[in-house]
C-alpha positions as a Markdown table, in Angstrom:
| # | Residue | x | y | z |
|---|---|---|---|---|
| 1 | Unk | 0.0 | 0.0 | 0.0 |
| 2 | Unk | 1.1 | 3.3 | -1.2 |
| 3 | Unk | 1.1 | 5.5 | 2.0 |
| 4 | Unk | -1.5 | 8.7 | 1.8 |
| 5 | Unk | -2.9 | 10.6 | 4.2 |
| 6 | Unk | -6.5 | 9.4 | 5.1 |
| 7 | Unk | -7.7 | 10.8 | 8.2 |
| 8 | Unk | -10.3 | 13.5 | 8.0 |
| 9 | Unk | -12.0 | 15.9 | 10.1 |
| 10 | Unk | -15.3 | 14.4 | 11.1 |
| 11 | Unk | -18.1 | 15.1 | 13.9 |
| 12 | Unk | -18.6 | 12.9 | 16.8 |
| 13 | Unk | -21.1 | 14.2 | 18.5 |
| 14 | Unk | -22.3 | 17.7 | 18.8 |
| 15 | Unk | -19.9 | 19.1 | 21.8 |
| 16 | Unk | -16.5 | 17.1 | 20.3 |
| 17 | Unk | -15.2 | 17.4 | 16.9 |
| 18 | Unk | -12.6 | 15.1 | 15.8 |
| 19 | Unk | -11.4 | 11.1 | 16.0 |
| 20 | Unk | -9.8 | 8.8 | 18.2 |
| 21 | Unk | -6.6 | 7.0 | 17.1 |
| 22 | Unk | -6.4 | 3.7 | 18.2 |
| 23 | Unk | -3.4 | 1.1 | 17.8 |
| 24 | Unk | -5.4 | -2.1 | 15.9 |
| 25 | Unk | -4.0 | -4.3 | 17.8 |
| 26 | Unk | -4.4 | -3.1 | 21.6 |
| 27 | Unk | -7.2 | -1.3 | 21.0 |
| 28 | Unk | -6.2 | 1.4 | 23.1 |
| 29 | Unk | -6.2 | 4.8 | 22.2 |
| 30 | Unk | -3.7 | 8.1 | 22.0 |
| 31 | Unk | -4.6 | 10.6 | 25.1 |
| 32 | Unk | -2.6 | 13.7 | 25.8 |
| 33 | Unk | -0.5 | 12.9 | 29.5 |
| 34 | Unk | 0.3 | 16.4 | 30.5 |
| 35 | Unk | 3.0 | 16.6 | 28.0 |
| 36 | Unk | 4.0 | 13.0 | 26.8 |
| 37 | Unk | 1.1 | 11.2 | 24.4 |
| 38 | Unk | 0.4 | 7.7 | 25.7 |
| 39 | Unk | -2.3 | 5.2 | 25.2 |
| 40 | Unk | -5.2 | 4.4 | 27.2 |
| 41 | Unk | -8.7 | 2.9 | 27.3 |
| 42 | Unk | -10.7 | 4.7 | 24.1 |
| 43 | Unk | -13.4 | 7.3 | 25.5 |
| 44 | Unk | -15.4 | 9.0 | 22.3 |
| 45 | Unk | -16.6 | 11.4 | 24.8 |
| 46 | Unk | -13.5 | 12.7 | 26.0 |
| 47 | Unk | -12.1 | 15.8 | 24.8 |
| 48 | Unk | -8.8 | 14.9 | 25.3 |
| 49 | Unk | -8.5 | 12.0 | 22.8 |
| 50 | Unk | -9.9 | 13.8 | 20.1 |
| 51 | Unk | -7.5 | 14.7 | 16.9 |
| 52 | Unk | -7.7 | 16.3 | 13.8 |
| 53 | Unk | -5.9 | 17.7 | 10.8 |
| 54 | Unk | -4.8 | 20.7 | 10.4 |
| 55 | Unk | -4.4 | 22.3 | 6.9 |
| 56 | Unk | -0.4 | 21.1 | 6.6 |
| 57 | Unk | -1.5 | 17.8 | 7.8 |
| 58 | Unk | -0.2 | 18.0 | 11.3 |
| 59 | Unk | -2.1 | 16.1 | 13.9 |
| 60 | Unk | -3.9 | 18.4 | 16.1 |
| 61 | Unk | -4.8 | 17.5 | 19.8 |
| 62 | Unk | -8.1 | 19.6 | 20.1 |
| 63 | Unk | -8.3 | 20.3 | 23.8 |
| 64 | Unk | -5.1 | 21.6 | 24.3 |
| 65 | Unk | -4.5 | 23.1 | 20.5 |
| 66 | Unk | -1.4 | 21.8 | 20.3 |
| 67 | Unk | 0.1 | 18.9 | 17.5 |
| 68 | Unk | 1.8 | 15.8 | 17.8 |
| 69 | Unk | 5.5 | 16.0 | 18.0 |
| 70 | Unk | 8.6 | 13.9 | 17.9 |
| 71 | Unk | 11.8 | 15.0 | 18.6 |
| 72 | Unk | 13.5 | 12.9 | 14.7 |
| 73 | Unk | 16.8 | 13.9 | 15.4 |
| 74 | Unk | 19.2 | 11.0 | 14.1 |
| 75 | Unk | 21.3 | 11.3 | 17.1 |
| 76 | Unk | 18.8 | 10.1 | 19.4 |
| 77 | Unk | 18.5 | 6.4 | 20.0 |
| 78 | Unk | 14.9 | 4.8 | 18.5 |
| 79 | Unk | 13.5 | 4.5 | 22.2 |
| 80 | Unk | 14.1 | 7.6 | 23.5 |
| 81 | Unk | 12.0 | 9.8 | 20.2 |
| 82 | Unk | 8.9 | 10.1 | 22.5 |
| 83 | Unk | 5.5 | 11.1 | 20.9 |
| 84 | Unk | 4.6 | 14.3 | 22.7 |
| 85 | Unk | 2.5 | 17.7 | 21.9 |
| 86 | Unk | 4.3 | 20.7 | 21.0 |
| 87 | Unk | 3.8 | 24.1 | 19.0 |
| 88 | Unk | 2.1 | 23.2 | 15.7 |
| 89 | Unk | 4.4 | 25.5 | 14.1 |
| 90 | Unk | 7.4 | 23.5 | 15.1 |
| 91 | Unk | 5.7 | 19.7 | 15.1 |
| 92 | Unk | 6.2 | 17.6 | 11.5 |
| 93 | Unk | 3.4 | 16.7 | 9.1 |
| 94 | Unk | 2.3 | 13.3 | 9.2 |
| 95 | Unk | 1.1 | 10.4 | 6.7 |
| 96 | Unk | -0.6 | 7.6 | 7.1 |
| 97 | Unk | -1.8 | 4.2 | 5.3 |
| 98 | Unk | -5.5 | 3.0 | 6.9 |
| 99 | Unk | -5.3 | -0.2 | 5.2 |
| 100 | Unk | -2.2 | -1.5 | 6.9 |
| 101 | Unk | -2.5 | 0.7 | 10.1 |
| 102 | Unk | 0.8 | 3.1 | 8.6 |
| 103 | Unk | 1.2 | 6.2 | 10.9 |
| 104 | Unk | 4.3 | 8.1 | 9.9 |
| 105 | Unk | 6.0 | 11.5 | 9.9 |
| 106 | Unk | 5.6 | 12.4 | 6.3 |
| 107 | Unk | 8.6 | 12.4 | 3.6 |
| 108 | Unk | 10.4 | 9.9 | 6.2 |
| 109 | Unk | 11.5 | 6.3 | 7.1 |
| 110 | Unk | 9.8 | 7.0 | 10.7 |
| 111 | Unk | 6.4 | 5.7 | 12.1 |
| 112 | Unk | 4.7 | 5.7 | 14.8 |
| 113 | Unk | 4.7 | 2.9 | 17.3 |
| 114 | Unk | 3.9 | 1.5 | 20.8 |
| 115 | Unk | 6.2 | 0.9 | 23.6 |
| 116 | Unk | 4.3 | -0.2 | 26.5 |
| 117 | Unk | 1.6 | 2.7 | 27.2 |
| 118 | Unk | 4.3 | 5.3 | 25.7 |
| 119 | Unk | 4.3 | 6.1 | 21.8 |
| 120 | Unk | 7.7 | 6.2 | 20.5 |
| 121 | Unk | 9.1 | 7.2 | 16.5 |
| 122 | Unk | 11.5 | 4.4 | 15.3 |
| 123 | Unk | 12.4 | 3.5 | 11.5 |
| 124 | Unk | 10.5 | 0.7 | 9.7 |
| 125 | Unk | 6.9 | -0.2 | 9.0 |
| 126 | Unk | 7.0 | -2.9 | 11.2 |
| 127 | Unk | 4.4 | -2.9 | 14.6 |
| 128 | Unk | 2.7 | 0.8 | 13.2 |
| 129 | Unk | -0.9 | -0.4 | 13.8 |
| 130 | Unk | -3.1 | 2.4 | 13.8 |
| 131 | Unk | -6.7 | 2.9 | 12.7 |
| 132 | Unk | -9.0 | 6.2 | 12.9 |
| 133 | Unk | -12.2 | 5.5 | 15.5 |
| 134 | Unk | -15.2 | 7.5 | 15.1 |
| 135 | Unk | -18.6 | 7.1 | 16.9 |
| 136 | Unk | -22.0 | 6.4 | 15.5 |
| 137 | Unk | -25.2 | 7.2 | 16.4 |
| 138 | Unk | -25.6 | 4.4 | 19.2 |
| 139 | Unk | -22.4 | 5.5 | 21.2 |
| 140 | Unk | -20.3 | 2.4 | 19.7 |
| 141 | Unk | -17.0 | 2.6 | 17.5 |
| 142 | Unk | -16.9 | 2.3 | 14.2 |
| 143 | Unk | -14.1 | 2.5 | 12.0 |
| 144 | Unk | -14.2 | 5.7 | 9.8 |
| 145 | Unk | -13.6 | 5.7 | 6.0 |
| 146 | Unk | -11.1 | 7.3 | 5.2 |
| 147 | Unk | -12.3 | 10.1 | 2.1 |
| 148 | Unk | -11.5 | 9.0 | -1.3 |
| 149 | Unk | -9.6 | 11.3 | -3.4 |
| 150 | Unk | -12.7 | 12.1 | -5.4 |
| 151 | Unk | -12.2 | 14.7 | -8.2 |
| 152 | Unk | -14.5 | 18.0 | -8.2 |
| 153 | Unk | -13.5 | 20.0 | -11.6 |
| 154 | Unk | -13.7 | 24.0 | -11.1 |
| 155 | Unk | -12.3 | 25.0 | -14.4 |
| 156 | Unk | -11.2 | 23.5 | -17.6 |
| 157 | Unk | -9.2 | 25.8 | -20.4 |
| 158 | Unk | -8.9 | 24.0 | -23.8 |
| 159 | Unk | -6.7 | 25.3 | -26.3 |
| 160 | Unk | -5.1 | 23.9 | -29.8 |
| 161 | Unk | -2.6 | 22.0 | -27.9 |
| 162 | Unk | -3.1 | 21.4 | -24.5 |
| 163 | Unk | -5.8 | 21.5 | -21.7 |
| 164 | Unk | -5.7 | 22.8 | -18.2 |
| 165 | Unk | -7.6 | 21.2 | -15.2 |
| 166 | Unk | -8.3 | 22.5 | -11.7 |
| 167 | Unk | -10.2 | 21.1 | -9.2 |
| 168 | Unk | -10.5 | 20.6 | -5.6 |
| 169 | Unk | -10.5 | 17.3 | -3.2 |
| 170 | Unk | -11.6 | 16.4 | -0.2 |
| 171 | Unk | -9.3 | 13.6 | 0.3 |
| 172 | Unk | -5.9 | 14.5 | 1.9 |
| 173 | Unk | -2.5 | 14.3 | 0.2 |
| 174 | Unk | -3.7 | 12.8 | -2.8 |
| 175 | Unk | -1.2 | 12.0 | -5.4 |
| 176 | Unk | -3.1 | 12.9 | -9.1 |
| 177 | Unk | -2.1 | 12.5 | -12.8 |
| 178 | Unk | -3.9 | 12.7 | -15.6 |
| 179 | Unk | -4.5 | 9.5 | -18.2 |
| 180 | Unk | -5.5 | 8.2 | -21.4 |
| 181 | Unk | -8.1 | 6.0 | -20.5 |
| 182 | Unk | -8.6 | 4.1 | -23.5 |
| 183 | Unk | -4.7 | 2.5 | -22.8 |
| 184 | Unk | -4.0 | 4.0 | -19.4 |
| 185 | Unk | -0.8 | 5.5 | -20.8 |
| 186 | Unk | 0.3 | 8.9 | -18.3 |
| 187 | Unk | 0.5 | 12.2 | -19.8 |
| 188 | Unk | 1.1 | 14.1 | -16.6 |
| 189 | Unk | 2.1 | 14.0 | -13.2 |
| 190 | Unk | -0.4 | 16.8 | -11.1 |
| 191 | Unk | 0.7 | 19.4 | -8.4 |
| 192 | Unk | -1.1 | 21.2 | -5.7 |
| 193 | Unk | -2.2 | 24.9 | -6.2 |
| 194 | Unk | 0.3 | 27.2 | -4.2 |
| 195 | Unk | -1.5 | 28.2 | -1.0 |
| 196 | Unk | -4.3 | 25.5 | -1.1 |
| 197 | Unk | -3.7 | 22.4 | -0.2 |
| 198 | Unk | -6.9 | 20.7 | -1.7 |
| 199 | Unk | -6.7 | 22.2 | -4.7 |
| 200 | Unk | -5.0 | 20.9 | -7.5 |
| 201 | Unk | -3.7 | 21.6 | -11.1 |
| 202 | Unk | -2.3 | 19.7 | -14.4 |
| 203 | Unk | -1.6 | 20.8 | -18.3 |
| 204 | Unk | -1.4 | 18.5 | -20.5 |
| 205 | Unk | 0.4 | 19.3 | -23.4 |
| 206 | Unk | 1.6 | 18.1 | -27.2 |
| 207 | Unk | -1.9 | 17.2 | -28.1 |
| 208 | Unk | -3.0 | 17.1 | -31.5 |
| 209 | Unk | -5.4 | 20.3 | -33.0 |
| 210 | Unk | -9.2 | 19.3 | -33.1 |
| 211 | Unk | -9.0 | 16.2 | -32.0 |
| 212 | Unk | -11.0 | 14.1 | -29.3 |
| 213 | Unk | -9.6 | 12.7 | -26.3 |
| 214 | Unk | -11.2 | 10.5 | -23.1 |
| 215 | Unk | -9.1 | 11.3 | -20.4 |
| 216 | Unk | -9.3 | 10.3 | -16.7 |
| 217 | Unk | -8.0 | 12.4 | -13.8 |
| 218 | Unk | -6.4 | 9.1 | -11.6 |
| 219 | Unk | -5.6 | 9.4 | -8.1 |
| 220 | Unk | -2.7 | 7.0 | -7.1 |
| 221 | Unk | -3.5 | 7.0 | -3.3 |
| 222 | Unk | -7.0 | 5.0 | -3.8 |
| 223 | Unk | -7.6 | 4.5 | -7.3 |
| 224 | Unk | -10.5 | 7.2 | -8.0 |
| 225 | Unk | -10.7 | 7.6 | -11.4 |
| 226 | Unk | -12.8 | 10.8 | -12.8 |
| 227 | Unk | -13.7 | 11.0 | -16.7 |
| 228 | Unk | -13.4 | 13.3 | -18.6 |
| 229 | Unk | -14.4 | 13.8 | -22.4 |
| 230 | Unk | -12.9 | 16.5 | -24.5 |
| 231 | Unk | -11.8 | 17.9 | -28.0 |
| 232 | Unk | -8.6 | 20.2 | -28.4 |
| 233 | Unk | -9.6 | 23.4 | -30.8 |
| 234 | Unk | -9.1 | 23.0 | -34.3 |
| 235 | Unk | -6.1 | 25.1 | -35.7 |
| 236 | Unk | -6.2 | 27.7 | -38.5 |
| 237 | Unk | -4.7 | 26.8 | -42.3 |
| 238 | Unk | -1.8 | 28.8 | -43.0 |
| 239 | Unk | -0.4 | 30.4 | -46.0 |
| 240 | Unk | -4.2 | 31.7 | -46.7 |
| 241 | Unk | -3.7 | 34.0 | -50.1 |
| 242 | Unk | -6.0 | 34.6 | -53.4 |
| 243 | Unk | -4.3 | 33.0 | -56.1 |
| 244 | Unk | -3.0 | 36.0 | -58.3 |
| 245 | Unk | -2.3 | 33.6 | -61.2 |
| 246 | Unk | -5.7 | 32.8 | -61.7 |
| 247 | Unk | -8.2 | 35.6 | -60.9 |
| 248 | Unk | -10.1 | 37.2 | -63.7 |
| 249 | Unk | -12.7 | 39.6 | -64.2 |
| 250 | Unk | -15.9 | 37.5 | -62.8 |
| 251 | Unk | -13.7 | 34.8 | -60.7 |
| 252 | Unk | -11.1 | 34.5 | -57.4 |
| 253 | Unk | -9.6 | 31.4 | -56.5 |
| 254 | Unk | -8.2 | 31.0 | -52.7 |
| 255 | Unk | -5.7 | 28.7 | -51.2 |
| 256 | Unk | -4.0 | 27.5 | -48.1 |
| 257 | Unk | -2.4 | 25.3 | -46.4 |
| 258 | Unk | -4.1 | 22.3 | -44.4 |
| 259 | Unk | -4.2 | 22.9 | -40.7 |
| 260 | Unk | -2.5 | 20.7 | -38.4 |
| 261 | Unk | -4.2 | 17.6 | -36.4 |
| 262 | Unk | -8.1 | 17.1 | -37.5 |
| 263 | Unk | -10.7 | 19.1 | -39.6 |
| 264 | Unk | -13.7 | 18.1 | -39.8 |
| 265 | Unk | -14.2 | 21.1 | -43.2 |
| 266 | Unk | -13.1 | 24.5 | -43.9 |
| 267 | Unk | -15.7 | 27.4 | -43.9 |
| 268 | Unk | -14.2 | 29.9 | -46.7 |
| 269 | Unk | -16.4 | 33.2 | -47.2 |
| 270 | Unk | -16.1 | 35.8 | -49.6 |
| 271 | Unk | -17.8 | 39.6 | -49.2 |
| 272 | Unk | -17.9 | 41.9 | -52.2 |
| 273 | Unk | -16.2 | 45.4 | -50.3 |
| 274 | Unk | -17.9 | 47.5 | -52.4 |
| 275 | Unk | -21.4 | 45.6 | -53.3 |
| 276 | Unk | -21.7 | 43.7 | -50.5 |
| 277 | Unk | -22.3 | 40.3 | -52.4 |
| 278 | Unk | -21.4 | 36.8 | -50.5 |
| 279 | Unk | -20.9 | 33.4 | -51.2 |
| 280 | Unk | -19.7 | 30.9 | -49.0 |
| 281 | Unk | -18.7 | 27.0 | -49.7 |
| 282 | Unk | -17.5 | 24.0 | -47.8 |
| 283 | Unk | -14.6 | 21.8 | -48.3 |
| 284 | Unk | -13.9 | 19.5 | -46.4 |
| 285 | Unk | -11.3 | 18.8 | -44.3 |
| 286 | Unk | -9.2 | 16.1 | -46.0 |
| 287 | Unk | -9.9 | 16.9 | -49.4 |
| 288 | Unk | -8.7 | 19.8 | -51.4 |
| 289 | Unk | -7.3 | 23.1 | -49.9 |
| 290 | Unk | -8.7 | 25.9 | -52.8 |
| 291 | Unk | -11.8 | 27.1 | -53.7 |
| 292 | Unk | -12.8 | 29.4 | -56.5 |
| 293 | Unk | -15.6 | 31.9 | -56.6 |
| 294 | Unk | -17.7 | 32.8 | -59.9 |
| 295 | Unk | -20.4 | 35.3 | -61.1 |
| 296 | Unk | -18.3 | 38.1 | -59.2 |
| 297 | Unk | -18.1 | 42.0 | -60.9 |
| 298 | Unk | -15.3 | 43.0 | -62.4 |
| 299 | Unk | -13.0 | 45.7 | -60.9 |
| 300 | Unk | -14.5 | 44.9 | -57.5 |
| 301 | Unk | -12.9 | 44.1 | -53.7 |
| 302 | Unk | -13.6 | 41.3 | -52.4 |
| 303 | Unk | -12.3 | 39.8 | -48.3 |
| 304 | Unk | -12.5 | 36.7 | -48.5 |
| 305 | Unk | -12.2 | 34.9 | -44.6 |
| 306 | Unk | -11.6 | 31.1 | -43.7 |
| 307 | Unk | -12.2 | 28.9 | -40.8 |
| 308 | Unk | -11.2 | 25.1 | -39.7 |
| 309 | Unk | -14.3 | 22.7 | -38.3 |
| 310 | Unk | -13.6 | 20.2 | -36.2 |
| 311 | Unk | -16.6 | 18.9 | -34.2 |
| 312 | Unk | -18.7 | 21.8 | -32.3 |
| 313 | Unk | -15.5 | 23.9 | -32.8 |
| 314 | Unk | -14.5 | 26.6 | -35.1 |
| 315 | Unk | -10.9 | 28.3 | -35.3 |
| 316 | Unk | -10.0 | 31.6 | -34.9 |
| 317 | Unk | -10.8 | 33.5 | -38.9 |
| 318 | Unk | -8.0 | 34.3 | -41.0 |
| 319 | Unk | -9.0 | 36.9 | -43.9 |
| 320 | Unk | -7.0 | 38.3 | -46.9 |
| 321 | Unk | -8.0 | 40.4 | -49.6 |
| 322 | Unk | -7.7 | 40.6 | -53.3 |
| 323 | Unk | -9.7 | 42.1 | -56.4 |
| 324 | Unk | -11.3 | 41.0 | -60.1 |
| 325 | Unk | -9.6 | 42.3 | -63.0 |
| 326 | Unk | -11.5 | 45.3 | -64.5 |
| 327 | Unk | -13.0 | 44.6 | -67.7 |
| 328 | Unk | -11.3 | 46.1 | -70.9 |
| 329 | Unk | -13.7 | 48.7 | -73.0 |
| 330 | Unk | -15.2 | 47.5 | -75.8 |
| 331 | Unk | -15.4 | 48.8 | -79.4 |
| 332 | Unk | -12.6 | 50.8 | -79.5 |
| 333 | Unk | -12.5 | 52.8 | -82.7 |
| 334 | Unk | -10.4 | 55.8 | -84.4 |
| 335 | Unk | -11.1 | 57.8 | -86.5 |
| 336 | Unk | -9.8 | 60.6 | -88.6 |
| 337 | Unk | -10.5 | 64.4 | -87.8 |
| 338 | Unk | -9.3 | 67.4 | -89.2 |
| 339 | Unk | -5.7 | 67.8 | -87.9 |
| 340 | Unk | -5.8 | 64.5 | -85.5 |
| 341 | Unk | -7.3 | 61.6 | -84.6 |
| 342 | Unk | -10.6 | 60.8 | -82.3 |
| 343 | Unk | -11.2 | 57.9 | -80.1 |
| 344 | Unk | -14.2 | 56.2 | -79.3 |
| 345 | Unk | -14.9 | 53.4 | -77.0 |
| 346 | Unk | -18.1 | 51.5 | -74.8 |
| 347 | Unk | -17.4 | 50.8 | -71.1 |
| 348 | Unk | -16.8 | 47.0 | -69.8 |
| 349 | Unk | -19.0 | 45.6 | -67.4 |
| 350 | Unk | -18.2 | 46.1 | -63.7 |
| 351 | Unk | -16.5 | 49.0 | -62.0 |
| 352 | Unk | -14.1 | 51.7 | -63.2 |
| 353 | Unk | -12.2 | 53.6 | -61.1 |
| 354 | Unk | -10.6 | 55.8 | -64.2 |
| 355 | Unk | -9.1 | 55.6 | -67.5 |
| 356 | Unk | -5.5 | 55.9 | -68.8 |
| 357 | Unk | -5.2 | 56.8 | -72.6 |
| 358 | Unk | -1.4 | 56.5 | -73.8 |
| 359 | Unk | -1.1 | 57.4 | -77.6 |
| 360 | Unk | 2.6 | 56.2 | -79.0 |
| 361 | Unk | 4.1 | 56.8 | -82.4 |
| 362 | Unk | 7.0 | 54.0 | -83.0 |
| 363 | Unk | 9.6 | 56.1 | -81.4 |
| 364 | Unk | 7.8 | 57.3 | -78.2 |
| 365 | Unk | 4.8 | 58.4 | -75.8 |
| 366 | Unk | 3.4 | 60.9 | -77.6 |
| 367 | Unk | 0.3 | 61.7 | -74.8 |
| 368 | Unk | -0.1 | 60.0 | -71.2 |
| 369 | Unk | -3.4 | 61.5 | -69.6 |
| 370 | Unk | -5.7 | 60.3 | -67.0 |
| 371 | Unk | -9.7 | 60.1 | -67.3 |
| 372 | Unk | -12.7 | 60.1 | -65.2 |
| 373 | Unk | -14.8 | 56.7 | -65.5 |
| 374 | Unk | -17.4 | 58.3 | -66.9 |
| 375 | Unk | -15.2 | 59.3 | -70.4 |
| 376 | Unk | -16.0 | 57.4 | -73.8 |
| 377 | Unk | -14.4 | 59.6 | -75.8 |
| 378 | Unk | -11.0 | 62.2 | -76.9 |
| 379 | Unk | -9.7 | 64.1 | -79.7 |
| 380 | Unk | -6.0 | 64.6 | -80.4 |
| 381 | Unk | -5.2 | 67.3 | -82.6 |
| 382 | Unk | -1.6 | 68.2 | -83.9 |
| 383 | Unk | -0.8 | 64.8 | -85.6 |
| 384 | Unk | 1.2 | 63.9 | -88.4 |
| 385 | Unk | -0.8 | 63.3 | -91.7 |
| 386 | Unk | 0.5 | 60.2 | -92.5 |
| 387 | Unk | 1.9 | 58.8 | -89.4 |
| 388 | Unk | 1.2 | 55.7 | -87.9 |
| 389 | Unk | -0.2 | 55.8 | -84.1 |
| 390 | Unk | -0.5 | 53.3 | -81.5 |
| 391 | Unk | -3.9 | 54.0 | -78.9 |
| 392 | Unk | -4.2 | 52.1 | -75.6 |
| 393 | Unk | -6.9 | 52.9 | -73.1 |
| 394 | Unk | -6.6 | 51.4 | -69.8 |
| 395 | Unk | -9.3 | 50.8 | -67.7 |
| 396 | Unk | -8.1 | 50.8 | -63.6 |
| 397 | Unk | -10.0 | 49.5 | -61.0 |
| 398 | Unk | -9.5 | 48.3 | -57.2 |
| 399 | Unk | -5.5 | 48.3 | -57.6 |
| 400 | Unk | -5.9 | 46.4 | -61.2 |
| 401 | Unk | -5.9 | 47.0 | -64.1 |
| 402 | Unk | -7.1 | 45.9 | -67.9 |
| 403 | Unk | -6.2 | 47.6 | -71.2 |
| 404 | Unk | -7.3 | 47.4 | -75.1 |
| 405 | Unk | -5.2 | 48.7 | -78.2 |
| 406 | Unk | -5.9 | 50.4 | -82.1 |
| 407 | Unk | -3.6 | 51.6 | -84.0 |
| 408 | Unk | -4.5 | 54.0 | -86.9 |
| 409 | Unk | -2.6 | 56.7 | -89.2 |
């Protein structure tokens, strides 16, 4: 048996709080002597063989509100480390073992034993019979269960990669870690909460993104076992970008690059910036990582936004941005005028945000000139008779742009 502590503050009866100790065998039980602690005949109703724990799990005597003390000095020979009361502040915490009557001083080789009606502190496990007496209803003994290290979750915080348990215990000094309970394998050992000695806390970490796991908080002082079902959150794709390669005036592709651990599908969004249109698709998780969006208008913003399923979870949203190509005019025509040329064109479909006309002879730019997007035509007088001219009107929009070409003498 794994030695834990397992005695626990209990009500006797209404004007005594506490329990006896007795030794198994004798059946007598510890008293306070004046000073020394000694055994005697077990008296529920007697203040003075009443103990309990205090919060560093020191034996309190109640009566006298002082705890049970040895003097564990090595230098002392075995006989002479009487069990006595002393300050609390000064006396050692104890541990104990209820199935095989273990009653130690804790983080040591030293137990508690008898010597005649004395209690002495000698190495070895050997002759430490103890057992913790309460009373029941009809004044007799009984023996008191000790309180299982039962497991009472206060807060659980999930993330990617790792969870975080707390939760408190009425049992005393239990030893926790947290399992896989579908092979019993450990993932961590647990720790007490600074400050509070029946609360606990454990991470477990290196777990996969979105992904399920039954885990079991295990107590190795008494074998509670409390379940616990849970999924990690899902992680976001990377590398999420509009494929500049393959946009066009009425069409954006997106791509990324699978999330780690499990998705269940990706939620990918796209919102038209300046007409407000939306389309959303599904892909699922283990299939391809692109998407392409049709029947959008030319020369118009679009934010398009992704997010990883996995289960009753979503990732956090990553977003980028990106445009359709403006549409070229159409009809574009020159024509001759007195002294110059004039052009003539028909607006594309979609949005404009201006016009560029460049007009280039085969040495150079002749004319560079920006247009509002309502323009459809312009004359350019001074030209060459004769000469051969190269028009191109570029139609800009959201950052892109598009451009058609005449040429004409």
């Amino acid at each position: 048996c794994e030695c834990f502590k397992v005695f626990e503050i209990i009500s006797l009866i209404s004007f005594v709080e506490g329990f006896l100790i007795a030794h198994v065998h004798k059946g007598l039980c510890l008293f306070n002597d004046i000073v020394l602690v000694k055994l005697g005949t077990c008296n529920a109703t007697s203040p003075n063989q009443q103990w309990t724990w205090t919060q560093e799990d020191k034996l309190l005597h109640v009566h006298s509100s002082r705890c049970l003390w040895a003097d564990i000095s090595s230098s002392l020979p075995s006989h002479a480390r009487l069990a006595s009361l002393g300050n609390c502040s000064a006396a050692p915490s104890w541990s104990s073992c209820e199935a095989v009557g273990l009653l130690g001083v804790a983080d040591s080789p030293l137990y508690l034993k008898k010597q005649g009606q004395r209690v002495v502190v000698k190495t070895g496990k050997r002759y430490s019979n103890w057992t913790k007496y309460a009373v029941d209803p009809g004044g007799k003994y009984t023996t008191a269960e000790p309180v299982k290290c039962a497991v009472n979750l206060t807060d659980t915080r999930i993330s990617t990669d790792s969870v975080f348990f707390k939760w408190t215990s009425a049992g005393r000094s239990c030893n926790f870690s947290v399992i896989h309970t579908y092979n019993n394998s450990r993932t961590a050992n647990c720790a007490r909460t600074i400050g509070y000695n029946d609360t606990y806390e454990c991470e477990v970490k290196n777990l996969e993104p979105g992904t399920a796991y039954d885990l079991g908080i295990l107590s190795s002082t008494d074998g509670e076992l409390t379940n616990t079902s849970l999924q990690t959150d899902p992680m976001e794709p990377e590398n999420f970008k509009i494929n500049q390669e393959t946009h066009s005036s009425t069409s954006l592709q997106v791509q990324w690059t699978a999330s780690p651990g499990h998705v269940g599908w990706y939620n990918v969004s796209l919102l038209g910036t300046d007409t407000g249109q939306e389309q959303s698709v599904q892909v699922p998780g283990g299939a391809s990582t692109e998407a392409t969006f049709t029947s959008l208008m030319s020369g118009s913003r679009y934010t398009a936004s992704i997010t990883a399923v996995a289960g009753h979870k979503t990732s956090a949203a990553l977003r980028t941005a990106g445009a359709t190509v403006p549409c070229a005019v159409q009809n574009l025509q020159l024509s001759r005028v007195t002294g110059g040329l004039s052009a003539s064109w028909q607006h594309g479909l979609g949005k404009v945000d201006r016009y560029r006309v460049l007009l280039k002879d085969d040495k150079s730019v002749i004319l560079n000139l920006t247009l509002e997007s309502s323009a459809t035509t312009y004359t350019f007088p001074g030209l060459i008779p004769g000469h051969l001219y190269n028009l191109t009107v570029i139609t800009e929009a959201s950052g892109l742009h598009n451009e058609s070409f005449k040429l004409a003498r």
